[in-house]
Structures are given as structure tokens and as C-alpha cells.
N, C-alpha and C positions, 0 to 999 in steps of 0.2 A: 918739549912735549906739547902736543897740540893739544888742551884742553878741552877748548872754548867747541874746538872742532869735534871732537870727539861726545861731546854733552849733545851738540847739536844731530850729529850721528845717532846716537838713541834716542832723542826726541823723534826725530824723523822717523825711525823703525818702530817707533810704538803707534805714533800717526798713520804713518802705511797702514802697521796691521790694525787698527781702528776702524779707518774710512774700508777696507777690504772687510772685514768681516760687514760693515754694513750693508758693503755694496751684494756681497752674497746672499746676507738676509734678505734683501730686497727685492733681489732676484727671485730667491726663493718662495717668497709673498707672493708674487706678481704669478711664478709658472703656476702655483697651487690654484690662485683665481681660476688660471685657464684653465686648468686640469675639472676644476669643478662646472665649468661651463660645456665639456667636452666629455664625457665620463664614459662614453660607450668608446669614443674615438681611442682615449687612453688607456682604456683595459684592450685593445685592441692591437695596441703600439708596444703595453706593456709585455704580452706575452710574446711576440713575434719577438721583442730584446731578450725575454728569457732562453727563448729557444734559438736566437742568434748565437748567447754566450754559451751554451753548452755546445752546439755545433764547435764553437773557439777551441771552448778549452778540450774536443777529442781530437782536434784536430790538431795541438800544440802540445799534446801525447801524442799522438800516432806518429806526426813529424817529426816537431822538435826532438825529443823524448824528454818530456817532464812527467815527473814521477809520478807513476801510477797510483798512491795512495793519494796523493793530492788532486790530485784529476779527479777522481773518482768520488774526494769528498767536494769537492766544487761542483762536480754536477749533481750530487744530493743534495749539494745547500741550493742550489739554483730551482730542483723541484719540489724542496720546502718555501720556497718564496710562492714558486707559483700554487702552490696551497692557499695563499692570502688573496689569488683571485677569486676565489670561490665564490666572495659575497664583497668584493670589490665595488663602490671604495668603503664601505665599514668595513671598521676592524675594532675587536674589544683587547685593550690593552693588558687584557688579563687570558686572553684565546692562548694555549700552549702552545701553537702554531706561532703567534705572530713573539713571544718571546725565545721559541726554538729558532726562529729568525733572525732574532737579536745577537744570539747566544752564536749564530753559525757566524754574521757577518766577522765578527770581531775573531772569531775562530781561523779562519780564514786568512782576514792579515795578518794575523799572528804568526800561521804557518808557512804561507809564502815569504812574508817579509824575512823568516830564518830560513826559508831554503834559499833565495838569491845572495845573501850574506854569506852565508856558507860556500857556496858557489864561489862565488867572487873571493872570498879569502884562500880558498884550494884553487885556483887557480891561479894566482899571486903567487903564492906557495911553489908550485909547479916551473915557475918561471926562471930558466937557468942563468938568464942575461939581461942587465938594466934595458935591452933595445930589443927584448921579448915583447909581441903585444898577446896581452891574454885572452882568449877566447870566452870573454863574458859578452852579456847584454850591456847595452849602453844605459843610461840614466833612462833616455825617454821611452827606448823599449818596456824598460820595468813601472816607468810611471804608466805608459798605455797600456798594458796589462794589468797594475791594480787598478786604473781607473775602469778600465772596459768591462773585466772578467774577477773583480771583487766585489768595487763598489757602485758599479752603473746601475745593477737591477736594486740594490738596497736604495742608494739614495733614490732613485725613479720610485718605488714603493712607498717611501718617508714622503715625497712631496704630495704621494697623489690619492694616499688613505685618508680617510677622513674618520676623526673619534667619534665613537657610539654615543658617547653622551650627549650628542651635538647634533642626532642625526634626526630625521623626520621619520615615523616610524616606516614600517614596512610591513609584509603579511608574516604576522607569528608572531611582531614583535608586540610590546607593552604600549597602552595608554601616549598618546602624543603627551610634551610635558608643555607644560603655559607659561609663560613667565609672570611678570608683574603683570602686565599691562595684559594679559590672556591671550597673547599670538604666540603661535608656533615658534619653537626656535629651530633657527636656519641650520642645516650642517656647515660642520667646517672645518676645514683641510686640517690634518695633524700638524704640519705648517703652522698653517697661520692661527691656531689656537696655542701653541708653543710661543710666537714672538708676542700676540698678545697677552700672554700671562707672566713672559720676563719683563714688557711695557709694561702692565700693570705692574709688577712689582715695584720696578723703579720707582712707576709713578705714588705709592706707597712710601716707599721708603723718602723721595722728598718733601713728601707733602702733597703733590699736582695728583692721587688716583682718582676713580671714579668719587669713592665716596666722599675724597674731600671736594672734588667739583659738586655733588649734590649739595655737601652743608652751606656751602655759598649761597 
């Protein structure tokens, strides 16, 4: 029995998924910058992909034939997203709108993810001969389809909203807020106030946050 080998196998797959998740935050960070330097071009981009993925998904009911109730609720979660353009890019984390959002994404993979499995087991099922090939989707079909027509307009929405708390005011809204030093505070991407607050944590939790850098 390969031990040594086998130790070294889960070292490596926790490393992989380490430096990956990093590299995605990073990413993440970096498109949110542009998004916020771009904000007309992006509400621009954004809705032209909403109404991309509804075009999809009539068109992968009228053709393919996927189920009519799922169709039908994928193109009402897609113009519940596009609800959150309305005053793009804030959004109050408390708006019913942008948590009926929340509530739809995960709705969504829930219910595709059980109709392709089910598919896919009846159709196995069906199969009268080991040298039958069953008439499912491939892997990457299903990956390009939850990537495209589940999670493209959500995550595209997560990178490119920015919190109210964070925002400079605007007409209607309350008092600009000041910080210490009396300047505005900047908006900033739902992004990158997210890995700045797990950063901060950390940096709490060692010892290294803001306020132990101050007491230095």
C-alpha cells in the first residue's frame, strides 16, 4: 500500500483547491475594480445577457423539449434579476427584490440539478443492452447550461452590485456619511467588500487587523 503516496495525493488536492479558490477571488476582485470604473458599459452588457439567457432558455423548450415548468420558472427568475437593474449598481441587501434573487438562484440549481439526474437515471434504466448508448446530455452540455442559463446573470449581478452602505449618496437618498478623517466614503463592489471583510477577519483573528496595525 502506497502510503507516503497517497498522503501526498491529499496534500496536493487541498493545495489545488487553495491556490483555486484564491485565484478566483482574485479574479473576482480585479473584474469588480473594472466593473466599477465602467458602470454604464456594465448595466449595458448586463441586460443584453439577461435577455440573451431567456432567448436560451425558450428556445431549449421549444426545441429541445425541457420542461415547461422549469422554463417558465427560469425566465421569471431571470426577470427578477433584471429587477435589480433598476438602480444598478446599488442594491440594499435588505431590498425583497434582491433576496427574492437570492432565494430564486439556488431555486433554480436545485431544480435543474434533479431534472438532469432523473433524466439520466431513466434513461440508464431504459437501456436494454451493456452496448446501448443512452440518449442524455454529456457532462459539458450540463455544465454549459448551468453555467450559461443558471449561474451567468447571478454571478454577473454579485460581481457588479455594489452595497448601499458603501455608496456616495444620490438624489432621494440620506446625508453623505464621513468617516474619521471627514471624506466621503467610496462605493464598493459587493465583491470586494466581501473579501475585505473575510481579510479583515483573518486579520483579527491573528493578531495582523486594522486595529492591531493602529495600536503599533
Amino acid at each position: 500500500m502506497m502510503l507516503i503516496t497517497t498522503l501526498v495525493g491529499y496534500l496536493g488536492s487541498v493545495l489545488g483547491f487553495c491556490f483555486l479558490t484564491l485565484a478566483i477571488a482574485s479574479g473576482l476582485y480585479y473584474l469588480s475594480e473594472i466593473v466599477e470604473e465602467h458602470t454604464v458599459l456594465a448595466k449595458r452588457v448586463l441586460v443584453r445577457i439577461i435577455y440573451f439567457v431567456i432567448g436560451v432558455q425558450f428556445l431549449a423548450w421549444a426545441v429541445d423539449g425541457l420542461p415547461f415548468t422549469l422554463s417558465v420558472l427560469s425566465i421569471l427568475s431571470h426577470l427578477v434579476y433584471l429587477g435589480n437593474m433598476r438602480r444598478f449598481p446599488f442594491v440594499q441587501l435588505t431590498d425583497p427584490l434582491f433576496i427574492a434573487s437570492c432565494v430564486l438562484v439556488m431555486l433554480n440549481h436545485y431544480v435543474w440539478f434533479r431534472h438532469f439526474s432523473a433524466f439520466q437515471s431513466q434513461s440508464y434504466r431504459r437501456m436494454s443492452s451493456y452496448y446501448d448508448r443512452p440518449d442524455v446530455p454529456s457532462f459539458t452540455q450540463i455544465a454549459s447550461f448551468f453555467g450559461i442559463c443558471v449561474w451567468l446573470v447571478p454571478f454577473s449581478l454579485f460581481v457588479s452590485l455594489s452595497a448601499n452602505d458603501n455608496v456616495l449618496p444620490t438624489i432621494g437618498s440620506s446625508e453623505p456619511r464621513f468617516g474619521d478623517d471627514g471624506a466621503k466614503n467610496r462605493r464598493q463592489g459587493l465583491v470586494k467588500a466581501v473579501v475585505d471583510s473575510v481579510l479583515d477577519a483573518i486579520g483579527q483573528i491573528t493578531g495582523h487587523g486594522r486595529n492591531a496595525r493602529q495600536d503599533v
